[in-house]
C-alpha positions as MATLAB code, in Angstrom:
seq = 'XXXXXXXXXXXXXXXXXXXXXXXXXXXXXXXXXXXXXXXXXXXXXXXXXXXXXXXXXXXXXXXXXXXXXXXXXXXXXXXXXXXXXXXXXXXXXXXXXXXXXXXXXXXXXXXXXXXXXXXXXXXXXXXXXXXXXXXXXXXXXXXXXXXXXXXXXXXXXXXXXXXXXXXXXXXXXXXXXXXXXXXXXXXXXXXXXXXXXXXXXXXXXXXXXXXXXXXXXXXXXXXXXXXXXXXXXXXXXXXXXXXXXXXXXXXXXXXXXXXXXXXXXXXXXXXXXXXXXXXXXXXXXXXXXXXXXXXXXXXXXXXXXXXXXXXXXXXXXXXXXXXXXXXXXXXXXXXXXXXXXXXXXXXXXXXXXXXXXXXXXXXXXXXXXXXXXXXXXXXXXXXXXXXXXXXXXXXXXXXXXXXXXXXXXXXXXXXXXXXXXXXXXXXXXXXXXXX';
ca = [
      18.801   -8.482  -57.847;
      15.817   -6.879  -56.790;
      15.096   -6.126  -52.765;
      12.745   -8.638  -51.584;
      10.394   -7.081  -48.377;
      11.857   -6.770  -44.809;
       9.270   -8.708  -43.641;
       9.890  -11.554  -45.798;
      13.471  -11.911  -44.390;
      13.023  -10.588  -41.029;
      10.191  -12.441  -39.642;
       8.643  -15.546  -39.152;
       5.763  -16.205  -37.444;
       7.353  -19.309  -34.920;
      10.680  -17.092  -34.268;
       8.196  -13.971  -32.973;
       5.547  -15.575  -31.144;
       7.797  -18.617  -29.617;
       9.004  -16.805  -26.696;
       9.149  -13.551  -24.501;
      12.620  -13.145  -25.176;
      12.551  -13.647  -29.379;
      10.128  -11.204  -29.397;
      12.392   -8.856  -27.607;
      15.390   -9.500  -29.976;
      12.693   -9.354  -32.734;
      11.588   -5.770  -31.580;
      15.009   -4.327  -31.026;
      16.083   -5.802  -34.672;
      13.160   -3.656  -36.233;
      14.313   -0.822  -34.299;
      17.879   -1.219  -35.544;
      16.757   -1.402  -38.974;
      14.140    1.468  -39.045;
      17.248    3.682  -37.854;
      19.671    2.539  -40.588;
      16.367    3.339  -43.328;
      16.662    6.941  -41.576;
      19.947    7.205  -41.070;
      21.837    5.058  -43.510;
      25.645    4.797  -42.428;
      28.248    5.035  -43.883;
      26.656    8.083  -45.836;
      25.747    6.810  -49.711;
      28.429    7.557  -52.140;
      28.860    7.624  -55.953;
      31.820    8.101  -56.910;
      34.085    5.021  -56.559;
      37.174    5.985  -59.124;
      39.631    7.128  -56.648;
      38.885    3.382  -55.482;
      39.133    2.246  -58.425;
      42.451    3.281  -59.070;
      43.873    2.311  -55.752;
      42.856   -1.036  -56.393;
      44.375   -1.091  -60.178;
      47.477   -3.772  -60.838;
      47.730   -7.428  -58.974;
      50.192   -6.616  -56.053;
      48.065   -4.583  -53.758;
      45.343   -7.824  -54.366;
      47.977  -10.174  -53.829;
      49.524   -8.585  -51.012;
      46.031   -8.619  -48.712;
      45.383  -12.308  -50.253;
      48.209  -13.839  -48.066;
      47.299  -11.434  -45.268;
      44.457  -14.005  -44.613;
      45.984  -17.006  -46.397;
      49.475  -16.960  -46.032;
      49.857  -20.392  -47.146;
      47.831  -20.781  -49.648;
      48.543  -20.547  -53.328;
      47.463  -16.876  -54.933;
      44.205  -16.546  -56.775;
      41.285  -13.777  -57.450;
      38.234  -16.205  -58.014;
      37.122  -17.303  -54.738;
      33.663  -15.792  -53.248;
      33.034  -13.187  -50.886;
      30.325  -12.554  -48.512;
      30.033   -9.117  -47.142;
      28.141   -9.408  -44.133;
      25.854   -6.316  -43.791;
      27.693   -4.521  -46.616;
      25.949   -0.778  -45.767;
      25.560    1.747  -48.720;
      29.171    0.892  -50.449;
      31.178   -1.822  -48.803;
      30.163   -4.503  -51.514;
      30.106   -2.593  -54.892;
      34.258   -1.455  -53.631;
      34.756   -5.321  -52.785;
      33.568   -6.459  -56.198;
      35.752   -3.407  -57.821;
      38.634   -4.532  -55.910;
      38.784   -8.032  -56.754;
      37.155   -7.971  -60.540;
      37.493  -11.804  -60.956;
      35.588  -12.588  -57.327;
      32.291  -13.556  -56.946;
      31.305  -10.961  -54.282;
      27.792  -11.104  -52.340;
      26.891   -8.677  -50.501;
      23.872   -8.716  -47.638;
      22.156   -6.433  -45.573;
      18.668   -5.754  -43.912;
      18.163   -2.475  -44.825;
      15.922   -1.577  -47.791;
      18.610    1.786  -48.007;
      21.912    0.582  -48.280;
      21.165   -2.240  -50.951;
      19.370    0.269  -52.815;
      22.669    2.579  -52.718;
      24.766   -0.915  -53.132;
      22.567   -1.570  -56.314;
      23.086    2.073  -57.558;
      26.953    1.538  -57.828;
      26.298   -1.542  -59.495;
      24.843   -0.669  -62.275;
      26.908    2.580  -62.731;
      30.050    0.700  -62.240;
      28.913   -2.146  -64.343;
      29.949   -4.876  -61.743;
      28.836   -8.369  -63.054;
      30.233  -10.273  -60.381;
      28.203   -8.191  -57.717;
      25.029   -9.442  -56.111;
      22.595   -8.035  -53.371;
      20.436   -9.018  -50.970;
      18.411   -7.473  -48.326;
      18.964  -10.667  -45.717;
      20.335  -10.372  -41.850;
      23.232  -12.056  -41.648;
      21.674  -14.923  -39.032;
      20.336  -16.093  -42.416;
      23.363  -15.734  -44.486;
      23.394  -19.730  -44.409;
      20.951  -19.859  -47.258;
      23.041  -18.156  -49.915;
      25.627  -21.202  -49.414;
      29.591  -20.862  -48.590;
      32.277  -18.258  -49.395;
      35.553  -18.226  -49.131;
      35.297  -14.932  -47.530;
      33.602  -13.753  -45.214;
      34.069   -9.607  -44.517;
      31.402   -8.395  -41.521;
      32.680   -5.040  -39.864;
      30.656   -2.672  -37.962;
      27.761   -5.005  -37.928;
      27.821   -7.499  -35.167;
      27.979   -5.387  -32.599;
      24.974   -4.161  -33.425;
      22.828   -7.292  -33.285;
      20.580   -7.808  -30.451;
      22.241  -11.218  -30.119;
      25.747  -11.373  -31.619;
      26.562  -14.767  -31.132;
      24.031  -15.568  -33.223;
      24.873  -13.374  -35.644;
      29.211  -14.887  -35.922;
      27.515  -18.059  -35.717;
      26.067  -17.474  -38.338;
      28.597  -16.567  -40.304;
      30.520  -19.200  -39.407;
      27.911  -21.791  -40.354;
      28.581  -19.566  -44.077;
      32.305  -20.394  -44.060;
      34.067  -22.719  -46.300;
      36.736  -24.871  -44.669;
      39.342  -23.406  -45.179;
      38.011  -20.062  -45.566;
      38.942  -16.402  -43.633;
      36.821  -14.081  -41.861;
      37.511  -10.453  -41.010;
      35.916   -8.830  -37.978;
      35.458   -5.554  -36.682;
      33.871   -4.497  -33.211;
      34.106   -1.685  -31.168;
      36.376   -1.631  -28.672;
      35.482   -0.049  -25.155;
      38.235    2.002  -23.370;
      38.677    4.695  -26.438;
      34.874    4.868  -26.670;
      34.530    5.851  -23.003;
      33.649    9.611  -24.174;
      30.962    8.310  -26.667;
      29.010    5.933  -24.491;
      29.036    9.034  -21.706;
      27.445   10.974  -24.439;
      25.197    7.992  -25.763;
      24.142    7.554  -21.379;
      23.909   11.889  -21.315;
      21.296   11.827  -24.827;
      19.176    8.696  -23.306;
      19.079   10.619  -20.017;
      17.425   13.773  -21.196;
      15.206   12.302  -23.648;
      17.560   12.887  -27.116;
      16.561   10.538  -29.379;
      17.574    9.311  -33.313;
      15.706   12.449  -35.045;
      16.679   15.074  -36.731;
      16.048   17.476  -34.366;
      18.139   15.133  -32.071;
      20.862   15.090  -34.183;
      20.887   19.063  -33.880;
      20.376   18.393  -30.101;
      23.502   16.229  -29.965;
      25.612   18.779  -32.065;
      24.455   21.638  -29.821;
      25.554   19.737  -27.007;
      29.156   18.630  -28.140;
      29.291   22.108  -28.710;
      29.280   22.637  -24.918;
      31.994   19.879  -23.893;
      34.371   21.291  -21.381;
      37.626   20.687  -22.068;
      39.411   17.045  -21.265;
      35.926   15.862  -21.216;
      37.198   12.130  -22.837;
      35.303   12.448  -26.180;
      37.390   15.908  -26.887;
      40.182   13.693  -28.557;
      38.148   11.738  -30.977;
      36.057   14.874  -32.229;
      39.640   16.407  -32.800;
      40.928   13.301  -34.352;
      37.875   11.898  -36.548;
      37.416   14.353  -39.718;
      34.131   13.398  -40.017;
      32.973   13.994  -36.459;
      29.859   16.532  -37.353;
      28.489   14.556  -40.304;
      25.036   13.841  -39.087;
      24.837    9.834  -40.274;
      28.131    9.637  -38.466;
      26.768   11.424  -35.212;
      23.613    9.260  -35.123;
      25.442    6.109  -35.833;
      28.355    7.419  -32.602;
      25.371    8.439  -30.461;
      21.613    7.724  -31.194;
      22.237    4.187  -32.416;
      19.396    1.830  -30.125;
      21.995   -0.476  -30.344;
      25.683   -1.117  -29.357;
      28.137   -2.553  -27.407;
      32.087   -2.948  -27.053;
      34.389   -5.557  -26.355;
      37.873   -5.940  -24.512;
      40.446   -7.887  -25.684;
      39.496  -10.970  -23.252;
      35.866  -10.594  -24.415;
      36.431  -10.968  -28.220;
      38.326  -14.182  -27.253;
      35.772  -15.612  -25.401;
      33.353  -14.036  -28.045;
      34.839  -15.935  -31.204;
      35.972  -19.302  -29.183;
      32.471  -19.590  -27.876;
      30.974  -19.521  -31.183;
      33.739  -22.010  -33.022;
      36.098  -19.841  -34.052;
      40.001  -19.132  -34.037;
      42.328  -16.352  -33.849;
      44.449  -15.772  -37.053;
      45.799  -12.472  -36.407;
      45.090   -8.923  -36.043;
      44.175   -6.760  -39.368;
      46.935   -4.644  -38.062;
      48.704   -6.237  -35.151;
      51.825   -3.929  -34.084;
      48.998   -1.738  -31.772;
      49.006   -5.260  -30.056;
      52.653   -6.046  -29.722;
      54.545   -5.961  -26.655;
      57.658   -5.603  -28.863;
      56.174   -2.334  -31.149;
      56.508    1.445  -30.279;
      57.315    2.339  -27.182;
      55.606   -0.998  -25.679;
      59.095   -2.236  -26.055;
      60.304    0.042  -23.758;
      58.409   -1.774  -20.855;
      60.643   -4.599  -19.361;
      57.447   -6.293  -17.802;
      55.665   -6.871  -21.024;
      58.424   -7.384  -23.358;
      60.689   -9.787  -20.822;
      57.748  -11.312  -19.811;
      57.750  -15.262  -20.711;
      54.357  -16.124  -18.503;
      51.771  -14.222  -20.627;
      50.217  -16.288  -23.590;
      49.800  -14.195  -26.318;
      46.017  -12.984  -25.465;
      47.114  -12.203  -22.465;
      49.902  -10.118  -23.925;
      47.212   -8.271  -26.163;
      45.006   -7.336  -23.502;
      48.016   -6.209  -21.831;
      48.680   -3.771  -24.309;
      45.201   -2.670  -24.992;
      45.139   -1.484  -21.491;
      48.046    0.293  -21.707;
      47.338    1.956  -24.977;
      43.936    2.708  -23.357;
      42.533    4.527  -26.775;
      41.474    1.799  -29.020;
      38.442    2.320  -30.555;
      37.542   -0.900  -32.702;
      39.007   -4.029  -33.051;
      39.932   -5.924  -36.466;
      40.501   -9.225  -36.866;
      41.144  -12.603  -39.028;
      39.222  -15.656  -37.727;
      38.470  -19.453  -39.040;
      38.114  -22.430  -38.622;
      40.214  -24.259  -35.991;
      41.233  -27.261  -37.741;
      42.493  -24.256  -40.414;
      43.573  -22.046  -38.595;
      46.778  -23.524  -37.506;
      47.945  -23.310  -41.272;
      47.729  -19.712  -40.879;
      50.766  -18.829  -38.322;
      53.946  -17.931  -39.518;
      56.312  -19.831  -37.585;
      60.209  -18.180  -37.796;
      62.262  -21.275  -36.230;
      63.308  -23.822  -38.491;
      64.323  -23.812  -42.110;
      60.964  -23.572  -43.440;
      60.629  -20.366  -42.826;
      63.700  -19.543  -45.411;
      61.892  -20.763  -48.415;
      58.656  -18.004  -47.609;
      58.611  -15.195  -49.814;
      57.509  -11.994  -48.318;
      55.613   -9.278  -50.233;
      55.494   -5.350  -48.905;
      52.820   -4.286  -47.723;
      51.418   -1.259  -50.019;
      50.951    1.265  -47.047;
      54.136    1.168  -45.896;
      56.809    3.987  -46.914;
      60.188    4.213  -46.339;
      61.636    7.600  -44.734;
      64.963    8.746  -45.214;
      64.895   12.317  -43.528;
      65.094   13.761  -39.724;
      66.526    9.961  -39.202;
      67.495    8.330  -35.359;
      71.101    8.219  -34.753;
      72.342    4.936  -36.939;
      69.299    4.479  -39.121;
      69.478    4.472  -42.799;
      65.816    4.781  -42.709;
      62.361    4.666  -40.927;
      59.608    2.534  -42.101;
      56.031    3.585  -41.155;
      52.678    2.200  -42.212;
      50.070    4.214  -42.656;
      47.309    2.289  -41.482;
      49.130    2.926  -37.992;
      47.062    5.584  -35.631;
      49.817    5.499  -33.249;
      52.550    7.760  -33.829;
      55.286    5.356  -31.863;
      54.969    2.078  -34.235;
      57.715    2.957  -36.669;
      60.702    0.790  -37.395;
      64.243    2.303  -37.899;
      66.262    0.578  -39.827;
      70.231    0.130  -40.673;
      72.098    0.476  -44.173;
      72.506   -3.632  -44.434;
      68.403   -3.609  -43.228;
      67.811   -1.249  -46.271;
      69.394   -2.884  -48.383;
      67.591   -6.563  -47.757;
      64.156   -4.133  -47.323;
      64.658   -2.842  -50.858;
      65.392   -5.997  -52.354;
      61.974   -7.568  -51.576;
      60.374   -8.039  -54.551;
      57.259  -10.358  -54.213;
      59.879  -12.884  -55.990;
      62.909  -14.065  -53.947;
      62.156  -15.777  -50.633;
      64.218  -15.149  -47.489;
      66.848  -17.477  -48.433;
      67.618  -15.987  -51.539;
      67.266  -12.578  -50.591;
      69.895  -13.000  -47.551;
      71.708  -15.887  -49.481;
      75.665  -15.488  -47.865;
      74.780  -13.607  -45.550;
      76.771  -13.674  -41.981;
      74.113  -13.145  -39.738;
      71.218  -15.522  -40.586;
      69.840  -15.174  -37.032;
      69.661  -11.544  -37.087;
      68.104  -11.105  -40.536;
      65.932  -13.994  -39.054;
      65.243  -11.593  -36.578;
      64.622   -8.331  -39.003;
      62.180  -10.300  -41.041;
      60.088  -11.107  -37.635;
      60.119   -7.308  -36.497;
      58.984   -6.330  -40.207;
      56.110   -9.100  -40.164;
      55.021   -7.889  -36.714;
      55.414   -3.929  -37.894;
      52.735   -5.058  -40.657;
      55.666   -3.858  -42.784;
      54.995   -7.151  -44.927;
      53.093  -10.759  -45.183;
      54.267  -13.984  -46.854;
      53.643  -16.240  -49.374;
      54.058  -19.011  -47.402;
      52.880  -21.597  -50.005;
      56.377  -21.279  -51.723;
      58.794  -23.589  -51.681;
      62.278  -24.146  -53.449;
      61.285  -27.021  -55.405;
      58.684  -24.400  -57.237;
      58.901  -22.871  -60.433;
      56.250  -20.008  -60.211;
      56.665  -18.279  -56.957;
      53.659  -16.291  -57.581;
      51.461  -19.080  -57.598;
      50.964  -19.523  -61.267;
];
């Protein structure tokens, strides 16, 4: 589809002229998207076969499907909105799930001009693009889907922005969320306050300013760790986006809560969520967050985000409330037995340089943190290596002597994002894949 003109989407003449305060959000939303024309982010790509191939075969699909539907029967037509896709985040959605109807929006003239670039080399019929903020994504209808990371954070008004979205959601439909998170980006709003200080600004020659100037960081300074740890620290579009973006904010733990239930939404569950267990890593080792019975379970996470103290972004899985309730896994009860749980495809199993009495050490490597690994014993291993996508929990510890405790294992690999479930399964079916 071809680009209309920013203006067409980004202005009317009653949301401009109707108050101080529009105009404001008006002006900064220009500004926003005149730096993302200069400084498109993430950098354009055009090469999307090692993608490609990553995404090849149904159980890596099928896998992520019940990460956000769990009880929902499998399936790879449903529609996806990406919700300011950037330069590549559509064409690899519409790759990834071939039989999806994937939509992908954004207000800068760039990045769906790089988004339509990859769809016609990659051939991607079930692609299309649309230069549109997402506060207007309510006039391409409903998805299923709804994928928006990196982007609300960005809006002069992000309520209005997940509200939005949510307006966009079907029913029963799944959002994922990203947003920065503010105690591991101490370092780069110091730097952002330092370049609006002495007059750097989102140029080119700023840009050089800003890499002559991390240059001269004295050691401990807090943004020393995440130039060490991101590989793509000096890449100019990533620099502009860390530093000169007119832009940005962060949000705690308790702010994203209050930022998703004030604008209708519910929790699901963390992306990843051992980094925000009391009972992962060494945040197990702590008596007054893993004994504790008092906190609810926000008040556990924002426990543990302040005691990690590096997170950098937040991912999530919201909906709708009346949905969202279908969502939880619940591990009491004999319901639970007749789930089948899938691996997840990051995960590998170690069996080298093992703890005293493991058989093995499972590790995902979506993890950052090098504590959240789960030893586990030679009866462990063997139940671990018998999930199969197939045989639910009852058949795959059928006689065993310790229901509780494999009850038990199957919680700590759920919460180790070690797997998900197909939760939609019961004995009475036939087709434990869904059909």
């Amino acid at each position: 589809m071809v680009p209309r003109s920013p203006a067409g989407y980004l202005r009317r003449a009653h949301d401009v002229d109707a108050m101080p305060g529009k105009r404001s959000q008006f002006s900064m939303m220009t500004t926003v998207q005149d730096f993302y024309e200069r400084y498109p982010y993430p950098r354009p790509i055009d090469d999307l076969e090692k993608y490609r191939r990553l995404w090849q075969g149904g159980e890596r699909r099928r896998a992520e499907f019940h990460l956000f539907w769990p009880a929902r029967r499998y399936r790879e037509d449903f529609s996806i909105l990406i919700a300011g896709c950037g330069t590549s985040q559509a064409a690899k959605h519409a790759l990834r799930w071939p039989a999806a109807r994937v939509t992908g929006i954004d207000f800068s003239a760039t990045s769906v001009r790089c988004t339509l670039a990859l769809k016609q080399k990659y051939n991607l019929h079930n692609l299309e693009v649309h230069q549109l903020p997402i506060e207007r994504a309510g006039e391409l209808g409903s998805f299923d889907q709804i994928v928006s990371t990196g982007v609300l954070h960005h809006l002069p008004d992000p309520g209005a922005g997940l509200s939005a979205l949510r307006a966009a959601l079907q029913p029963d439909g799944a959002m994922l969320l990203m947003v920065y998170a503010p105690y591991g980006r101490a370092g780069i709003y110091m730097l952002r306050e330092f370049c609006r200080r002495v007059g750097i600004q989102a140029t080119d020659e700023g840009i050089r300013e800003v890499i002559v100037a991390l240059g001269s960081l004295p050691p401990g300074h807090p943004l020393c760790t995440l130039l060490r740890e991101a590989p793509d620290s000096r890449d100019e579009a990533t620099l502009a986006d860390a530093l000169l973006h007119p832009q940005d904010r962060a949000y705690s733990v308790p702010q994203l809560f209050e930022f998703i239930g004030s604008n209708g939404l519910a929790f699901d569950r963390w992306a990843t969520q051992a980094p925000y267990s009391p009972h992962c890593g060494v945040m197990n080792r702590i008596p007054q967050l893993c004994g504790s019975t008092k906190l609810s379970l926000p008040e556990q996470f924002a426990a543990v985000e302040l005691l990690r103290g590096t997170m950098v972004r937040h991912s999530l899985i919201v909906s709708h409330h009346a949905a969202s309730d279908s969502r939880q896994i619940i591990f009491a009860g004999d319901a639970f037995l007749d789930h089948v749980p899938i691996r997840l495809p990051d995960t590998i199993c170690v069996q080298e340089k093992l703890p005293p009495g493991a058989a093995a050490v499972l590790i995902n490597r979506k993890h950052s943190y090098t504590d959240l690994y789960l030893p586990i014993n030679a009866q462990q291993k063997q139940i671990f290596d018998a999930i199969d996508g197939r045989r639910t929990v009852r058949e795959l510890v059928h006689g065993s002597a310790s229901a509780d405790m494999e009850r038990v294992f199957f919680e700590r690999l759920w919460w180790m994002d070690q797997i998900v479930f197909d939760a939609h399964v019961r004995r009475s079916d036939q087709k434990p894949h869904g059909g």
